[in-house]
N, C-alpha and C positions, 0 to 999 in steps of 0.2 A: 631095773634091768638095764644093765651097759650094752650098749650097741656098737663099741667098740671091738676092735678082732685085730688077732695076733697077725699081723702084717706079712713076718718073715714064715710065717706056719703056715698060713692061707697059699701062699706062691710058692711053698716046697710039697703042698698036697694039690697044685694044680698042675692039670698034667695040660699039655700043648701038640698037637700033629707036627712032627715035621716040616708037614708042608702049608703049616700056619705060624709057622718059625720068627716072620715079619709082623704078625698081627698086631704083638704090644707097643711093635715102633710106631706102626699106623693109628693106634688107639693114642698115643702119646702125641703123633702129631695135630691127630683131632682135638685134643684137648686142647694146647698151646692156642690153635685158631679159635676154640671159643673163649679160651681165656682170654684173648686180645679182643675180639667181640664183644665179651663183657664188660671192658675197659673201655671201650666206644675209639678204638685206636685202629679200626678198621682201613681207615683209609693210608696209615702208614704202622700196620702189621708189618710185623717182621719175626718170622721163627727161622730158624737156621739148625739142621740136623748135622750134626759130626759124624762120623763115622771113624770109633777108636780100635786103632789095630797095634798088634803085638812089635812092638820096638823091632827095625832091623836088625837084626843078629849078623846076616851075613855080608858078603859085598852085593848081593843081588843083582849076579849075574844074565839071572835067567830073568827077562825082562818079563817075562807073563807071568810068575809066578807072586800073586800078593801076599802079603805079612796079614796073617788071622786076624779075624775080625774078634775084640773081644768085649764090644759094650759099644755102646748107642750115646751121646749127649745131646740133649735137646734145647736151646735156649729160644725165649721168645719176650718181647717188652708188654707182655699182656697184663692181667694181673697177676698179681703173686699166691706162691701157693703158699696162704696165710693158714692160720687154724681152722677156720670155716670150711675152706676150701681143701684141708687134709679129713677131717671131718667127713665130709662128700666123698670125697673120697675113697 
């Protein structure tokens, strides 16, 4: 029996509140820190969170107004996410 699962299936039948919209950034960032943990790189960790947004379009006039946010990057020197680790996954 494969304990494998359709990746892209599982995240388009999971449903998310609103107002837990941030949860898989937070969950991504916790992982990065145990990833770096697991790698005994603790004491020079390093994760850095992006925040990617929709290309300016305009002259962006209006100084409060931000350009959509449309995806998250997350890098960190911890371990990689090798096959084991997508596995675990």
């Amino acid at each position: 029996m494969s304990l494998q699962a359709n990746l892209k299936g599982r995240l388009r039948n999971t449903s998310l509140l609103k107002s837990h919209g941030l949860m898989p950034v937070f969950e991504a960032v916790v992982n990065s820190i145990h990833s770096i943990e697991e790698k005994g790189n603790a004491d020079n960790g390093k994760t850095v969170l992006r925040i990617n947004r929709v290309t300016q379009g305009s002259l962006g006039l209006d100084a409060k107004a931000l350009p959509a946010i449309i995806g998250f990057t997350i890098t960190d020197n911890g371990c990689c996410f090798d096959d084991a680790n997508f596995t675990q996954f």
